[in-house]
MDTraj code that builds the backbone (N, CA, C; nanometers):
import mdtraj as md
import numpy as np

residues = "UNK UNK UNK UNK UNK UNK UNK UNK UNK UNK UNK UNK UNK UNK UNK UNK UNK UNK UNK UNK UNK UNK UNK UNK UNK UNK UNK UNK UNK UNK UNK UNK UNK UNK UNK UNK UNK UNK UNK UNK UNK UNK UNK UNK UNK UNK UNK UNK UNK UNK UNK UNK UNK UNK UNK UNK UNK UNK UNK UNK UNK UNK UNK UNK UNK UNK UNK UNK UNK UNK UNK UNK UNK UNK UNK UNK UNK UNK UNK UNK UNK UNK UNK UNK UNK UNK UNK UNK UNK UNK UNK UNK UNK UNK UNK UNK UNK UNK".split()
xyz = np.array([
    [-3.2378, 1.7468, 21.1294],
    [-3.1712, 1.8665, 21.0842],
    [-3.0466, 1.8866, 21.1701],
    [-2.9253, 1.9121, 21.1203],
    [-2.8138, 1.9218, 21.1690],
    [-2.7893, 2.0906, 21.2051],
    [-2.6796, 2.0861, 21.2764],
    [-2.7268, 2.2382, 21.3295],
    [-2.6690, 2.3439, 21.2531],
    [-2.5899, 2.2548, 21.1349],
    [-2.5600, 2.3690, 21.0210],
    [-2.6735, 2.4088, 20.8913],
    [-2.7860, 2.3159, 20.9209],
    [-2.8949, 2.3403, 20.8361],
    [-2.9552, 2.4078, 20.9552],
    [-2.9941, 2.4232, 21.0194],
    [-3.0905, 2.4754, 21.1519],
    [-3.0741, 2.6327, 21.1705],
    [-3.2142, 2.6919, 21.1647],
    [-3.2182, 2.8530, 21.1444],
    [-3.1636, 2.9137, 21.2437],
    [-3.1020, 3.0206, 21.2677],
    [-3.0289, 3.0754, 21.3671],
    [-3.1265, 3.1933, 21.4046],
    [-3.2267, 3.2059, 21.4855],
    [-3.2948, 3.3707, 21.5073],
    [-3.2392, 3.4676, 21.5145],
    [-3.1366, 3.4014, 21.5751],
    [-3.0331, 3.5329, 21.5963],
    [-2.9790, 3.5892, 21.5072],
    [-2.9322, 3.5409, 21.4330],
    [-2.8412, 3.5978, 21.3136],
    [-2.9277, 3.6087, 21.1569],
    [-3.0253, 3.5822, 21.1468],
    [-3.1084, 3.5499, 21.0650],
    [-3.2503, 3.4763, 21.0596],
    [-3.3218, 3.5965, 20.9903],
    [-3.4479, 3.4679, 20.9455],
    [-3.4611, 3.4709, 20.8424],
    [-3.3736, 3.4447, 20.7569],
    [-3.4022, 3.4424, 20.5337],
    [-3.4222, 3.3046, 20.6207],
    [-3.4946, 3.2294, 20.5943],
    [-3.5779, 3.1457, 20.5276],
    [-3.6460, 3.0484, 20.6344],
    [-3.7026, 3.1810, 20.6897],
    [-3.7661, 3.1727, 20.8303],
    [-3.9028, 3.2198, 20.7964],
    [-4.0380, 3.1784, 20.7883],
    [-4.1667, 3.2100, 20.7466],
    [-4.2347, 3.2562, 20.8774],
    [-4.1710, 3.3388, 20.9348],
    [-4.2089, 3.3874, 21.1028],
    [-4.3764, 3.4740, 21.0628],
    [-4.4081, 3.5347, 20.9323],
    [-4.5139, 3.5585, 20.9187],
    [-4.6325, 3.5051, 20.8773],
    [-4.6273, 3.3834, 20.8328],
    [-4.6860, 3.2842, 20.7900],
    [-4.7319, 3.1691, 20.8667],
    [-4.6293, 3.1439, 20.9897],
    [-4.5728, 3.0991, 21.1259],
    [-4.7216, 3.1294, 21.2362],
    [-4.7090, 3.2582, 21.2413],
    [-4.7404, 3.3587, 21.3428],
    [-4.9229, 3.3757, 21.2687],
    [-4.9612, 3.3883, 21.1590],
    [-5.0795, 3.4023, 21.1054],
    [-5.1514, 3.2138, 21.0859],
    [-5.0842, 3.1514, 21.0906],
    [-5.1677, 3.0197, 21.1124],
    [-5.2113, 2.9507, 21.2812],
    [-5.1009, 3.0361, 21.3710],
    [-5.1039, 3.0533, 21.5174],
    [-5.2431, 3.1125, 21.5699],
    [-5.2146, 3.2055, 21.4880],
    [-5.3407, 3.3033, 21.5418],
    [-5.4747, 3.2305, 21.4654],
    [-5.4932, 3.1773, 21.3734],
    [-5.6302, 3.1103, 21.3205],
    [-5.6476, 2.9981, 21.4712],
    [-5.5232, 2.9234, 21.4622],
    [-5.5354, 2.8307, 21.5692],
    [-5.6077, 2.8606, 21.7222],
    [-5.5493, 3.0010, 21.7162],
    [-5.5924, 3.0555, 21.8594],
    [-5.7217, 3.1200, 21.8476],
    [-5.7641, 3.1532, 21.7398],
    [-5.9293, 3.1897, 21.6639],
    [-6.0138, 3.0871, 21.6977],
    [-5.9865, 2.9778, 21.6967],
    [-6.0494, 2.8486, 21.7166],
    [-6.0684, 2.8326, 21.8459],
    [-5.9850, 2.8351, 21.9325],
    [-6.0159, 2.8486, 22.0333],
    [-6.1221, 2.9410, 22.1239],
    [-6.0504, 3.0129, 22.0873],
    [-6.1410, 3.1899, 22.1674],
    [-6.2642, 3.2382, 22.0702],
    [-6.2713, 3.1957, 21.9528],
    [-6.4375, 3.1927, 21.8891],
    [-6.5699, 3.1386, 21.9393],
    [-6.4663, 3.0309, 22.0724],
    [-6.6199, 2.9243, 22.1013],
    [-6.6449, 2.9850, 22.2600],
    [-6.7645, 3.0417, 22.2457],
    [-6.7584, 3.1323, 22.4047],
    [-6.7876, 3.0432, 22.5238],
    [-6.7483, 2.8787, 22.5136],
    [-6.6982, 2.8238, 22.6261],
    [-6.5773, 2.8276, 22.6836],
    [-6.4848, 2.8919, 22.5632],
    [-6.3328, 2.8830, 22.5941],
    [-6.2525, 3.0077, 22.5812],
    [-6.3521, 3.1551, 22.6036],
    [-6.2900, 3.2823, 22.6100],
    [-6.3381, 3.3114, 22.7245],
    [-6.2441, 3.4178, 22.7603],
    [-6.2351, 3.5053, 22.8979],
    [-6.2409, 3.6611, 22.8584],
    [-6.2604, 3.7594, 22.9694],
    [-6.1645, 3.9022, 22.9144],
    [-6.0706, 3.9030, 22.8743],
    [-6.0011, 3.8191, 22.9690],
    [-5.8606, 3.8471, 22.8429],
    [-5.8582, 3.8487, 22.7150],
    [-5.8678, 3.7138, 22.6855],
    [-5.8981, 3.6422, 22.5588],
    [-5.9756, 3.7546, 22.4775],
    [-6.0491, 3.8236, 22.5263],
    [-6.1332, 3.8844, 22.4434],
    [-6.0557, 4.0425, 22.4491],
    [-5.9741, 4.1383, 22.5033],
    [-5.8692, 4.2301, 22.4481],
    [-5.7998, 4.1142, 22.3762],
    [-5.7136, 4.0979, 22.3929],
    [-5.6168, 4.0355, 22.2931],
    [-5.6642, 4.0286, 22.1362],
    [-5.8333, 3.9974, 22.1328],
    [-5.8557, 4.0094, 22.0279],
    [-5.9098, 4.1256, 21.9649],
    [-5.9194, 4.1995, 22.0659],
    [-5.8972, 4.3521, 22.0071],
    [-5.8146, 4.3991, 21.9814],
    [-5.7070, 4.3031, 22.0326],
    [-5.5216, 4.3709, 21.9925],
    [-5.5188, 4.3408, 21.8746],
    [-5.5641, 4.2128, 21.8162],
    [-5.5523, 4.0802, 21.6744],
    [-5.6160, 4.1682, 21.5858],
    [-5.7351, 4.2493, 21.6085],
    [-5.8237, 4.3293, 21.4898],
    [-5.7218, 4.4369, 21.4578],
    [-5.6834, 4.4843, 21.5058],
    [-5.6230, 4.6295, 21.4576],
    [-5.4266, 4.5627, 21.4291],
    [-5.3740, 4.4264, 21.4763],
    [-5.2648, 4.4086, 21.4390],
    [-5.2169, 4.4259, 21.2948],
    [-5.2790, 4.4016, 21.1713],
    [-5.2654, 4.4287, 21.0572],
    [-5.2382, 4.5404, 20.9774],
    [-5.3159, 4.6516, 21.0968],
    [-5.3043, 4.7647, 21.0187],
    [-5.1962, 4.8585, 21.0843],
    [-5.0860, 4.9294, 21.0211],
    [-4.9684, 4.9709, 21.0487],
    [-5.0237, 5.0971, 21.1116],
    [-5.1212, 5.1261, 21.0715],
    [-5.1547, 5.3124, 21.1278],
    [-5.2421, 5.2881, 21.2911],
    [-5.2981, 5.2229, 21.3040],
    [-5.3578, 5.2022, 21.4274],
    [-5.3024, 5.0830, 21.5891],
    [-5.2203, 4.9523, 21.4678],
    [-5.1686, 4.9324, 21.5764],
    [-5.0662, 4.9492, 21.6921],
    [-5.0554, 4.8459, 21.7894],
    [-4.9511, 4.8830, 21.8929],
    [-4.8200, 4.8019, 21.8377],
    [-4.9049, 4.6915, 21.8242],
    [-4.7833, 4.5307, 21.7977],
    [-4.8440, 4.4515, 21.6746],
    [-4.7513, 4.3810, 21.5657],
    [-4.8011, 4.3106, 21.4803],
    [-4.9022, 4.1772, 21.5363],
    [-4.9268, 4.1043, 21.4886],
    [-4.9409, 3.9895, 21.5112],
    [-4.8214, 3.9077, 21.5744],
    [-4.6953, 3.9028, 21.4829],
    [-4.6150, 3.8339, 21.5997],
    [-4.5349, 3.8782, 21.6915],
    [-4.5331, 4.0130, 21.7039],
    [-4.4792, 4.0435, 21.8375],
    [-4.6159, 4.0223, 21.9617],
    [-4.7528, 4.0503, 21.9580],
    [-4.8674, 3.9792, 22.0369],
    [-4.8416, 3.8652, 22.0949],
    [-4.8088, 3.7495, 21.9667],
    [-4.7706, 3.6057, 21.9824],
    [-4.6509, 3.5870, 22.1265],
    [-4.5624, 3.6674, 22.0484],
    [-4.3790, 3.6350, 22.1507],
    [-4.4477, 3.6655, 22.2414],
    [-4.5359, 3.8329, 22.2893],
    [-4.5390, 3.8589, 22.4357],
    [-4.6243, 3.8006, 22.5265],
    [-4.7604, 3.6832, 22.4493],
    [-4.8128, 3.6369, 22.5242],
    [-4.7988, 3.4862, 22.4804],
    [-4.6969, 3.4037, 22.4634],
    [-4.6367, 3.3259, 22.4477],
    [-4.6867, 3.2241, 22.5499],
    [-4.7012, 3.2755, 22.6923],
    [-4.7105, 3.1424, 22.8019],
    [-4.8775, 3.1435, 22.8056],
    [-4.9271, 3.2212, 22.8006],
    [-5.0758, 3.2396, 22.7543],
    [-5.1431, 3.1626, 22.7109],
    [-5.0975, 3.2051, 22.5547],
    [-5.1306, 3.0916, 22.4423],
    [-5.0891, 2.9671, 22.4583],
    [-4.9696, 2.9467, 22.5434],
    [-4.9485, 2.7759, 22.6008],
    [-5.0382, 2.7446, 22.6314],
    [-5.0676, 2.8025, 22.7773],
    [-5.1806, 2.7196, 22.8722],
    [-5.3019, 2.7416, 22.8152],
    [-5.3586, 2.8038, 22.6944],
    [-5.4401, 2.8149, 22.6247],
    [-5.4884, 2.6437, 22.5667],
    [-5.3365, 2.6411, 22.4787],
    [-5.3359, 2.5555, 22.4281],
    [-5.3306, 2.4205, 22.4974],
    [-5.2984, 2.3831, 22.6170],
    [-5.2530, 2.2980, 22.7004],
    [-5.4009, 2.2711, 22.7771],
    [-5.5083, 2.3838, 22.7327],
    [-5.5666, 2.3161, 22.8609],
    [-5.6521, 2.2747, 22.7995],
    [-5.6605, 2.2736, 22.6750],
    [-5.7862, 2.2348, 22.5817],
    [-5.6923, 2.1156, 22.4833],
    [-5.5934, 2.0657, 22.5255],
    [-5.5395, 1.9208, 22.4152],
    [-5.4913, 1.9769, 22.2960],
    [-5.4613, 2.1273, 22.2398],
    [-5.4080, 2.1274, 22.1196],
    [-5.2540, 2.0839, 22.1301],
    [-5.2562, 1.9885, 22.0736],
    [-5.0874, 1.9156, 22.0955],
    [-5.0085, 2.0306, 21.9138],
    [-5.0302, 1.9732, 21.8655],
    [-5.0652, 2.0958, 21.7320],
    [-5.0063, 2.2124, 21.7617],
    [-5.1113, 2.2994, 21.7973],
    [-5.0859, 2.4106, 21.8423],
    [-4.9757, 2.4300, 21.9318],
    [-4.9177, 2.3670, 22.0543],
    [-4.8407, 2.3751, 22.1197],
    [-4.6750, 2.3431, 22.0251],
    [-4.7144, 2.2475, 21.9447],
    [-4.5981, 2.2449, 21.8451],
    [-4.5687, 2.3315, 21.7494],
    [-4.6738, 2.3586, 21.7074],
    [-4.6394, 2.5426, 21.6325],
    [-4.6080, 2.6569, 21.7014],
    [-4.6785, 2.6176, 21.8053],
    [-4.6251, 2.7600, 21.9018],
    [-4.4921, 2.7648, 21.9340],
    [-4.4581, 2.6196, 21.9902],
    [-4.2802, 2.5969, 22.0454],
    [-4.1709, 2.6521, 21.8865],
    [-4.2370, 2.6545, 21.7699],
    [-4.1578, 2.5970, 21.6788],
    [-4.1455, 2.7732, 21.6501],
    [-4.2774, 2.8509, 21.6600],
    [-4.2319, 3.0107, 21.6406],
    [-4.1781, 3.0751, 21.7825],
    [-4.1454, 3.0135, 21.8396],
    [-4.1086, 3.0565, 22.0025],
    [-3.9271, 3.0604, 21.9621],
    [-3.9325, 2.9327, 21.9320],
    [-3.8053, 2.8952, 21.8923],
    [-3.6764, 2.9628, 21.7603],
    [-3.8430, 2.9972, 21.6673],
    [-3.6933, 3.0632, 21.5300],
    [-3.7748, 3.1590, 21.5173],
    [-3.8969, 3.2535, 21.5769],
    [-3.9346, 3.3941, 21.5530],
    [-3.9183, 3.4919, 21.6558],
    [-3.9397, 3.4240, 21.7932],
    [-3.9631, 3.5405, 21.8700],
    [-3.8186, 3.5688, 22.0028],
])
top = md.Topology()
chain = top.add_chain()
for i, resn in enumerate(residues, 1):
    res = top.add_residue(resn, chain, resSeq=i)
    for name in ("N", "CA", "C"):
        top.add_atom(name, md.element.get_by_symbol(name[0]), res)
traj = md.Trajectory(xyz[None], top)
């Protein structure tokens, strides 16, 4: 992709799927933190943040503003358990969503 095809965050996301992006992230990160060898407290608010992200009347932050702010998180999340995957989706909404 040349950098006149290449999404600009800045100036735009028409045809930027930052919500679609950000909701296959979070299944990814479901996978992870579902298996109670690989959750913590943390891990476990955050997913009290994830239950109520959907709904506009109760939450704080969508789903992908959660994502942007715990961004290095979900790295070493992802990093310490081999999701190569995940780390490439993550870099890729790091990059044109957040």
């Amino acid at each position: 992709m040349d950098s006149i095809d290449a999404p600009d965050r800045y100036v735009s996301f028409k045809g930027i799927d930052c919500d679609g992006n950000s909701r296959r992230i979070i299944d990814r990160l479901y996978m992870h933190i579902d298996d109670p060898a690989k959750t913590n407290a943390f891990w476990e608010r955050f997913r009290a943040k994830l239950s109520v992200a959907e709904d506009p009347l109760k939450r704080q932050a969508d789903g992908l503003c959660l994502l942007c702010a715990n961004i290095y998180y979900i790295a070493d999340l992802f990093e310490e358990h081999d999701d190569e995957d995940g780390l490439a989706m993550l870099r890729q909404l790091e990059d044109e969503c957040c």
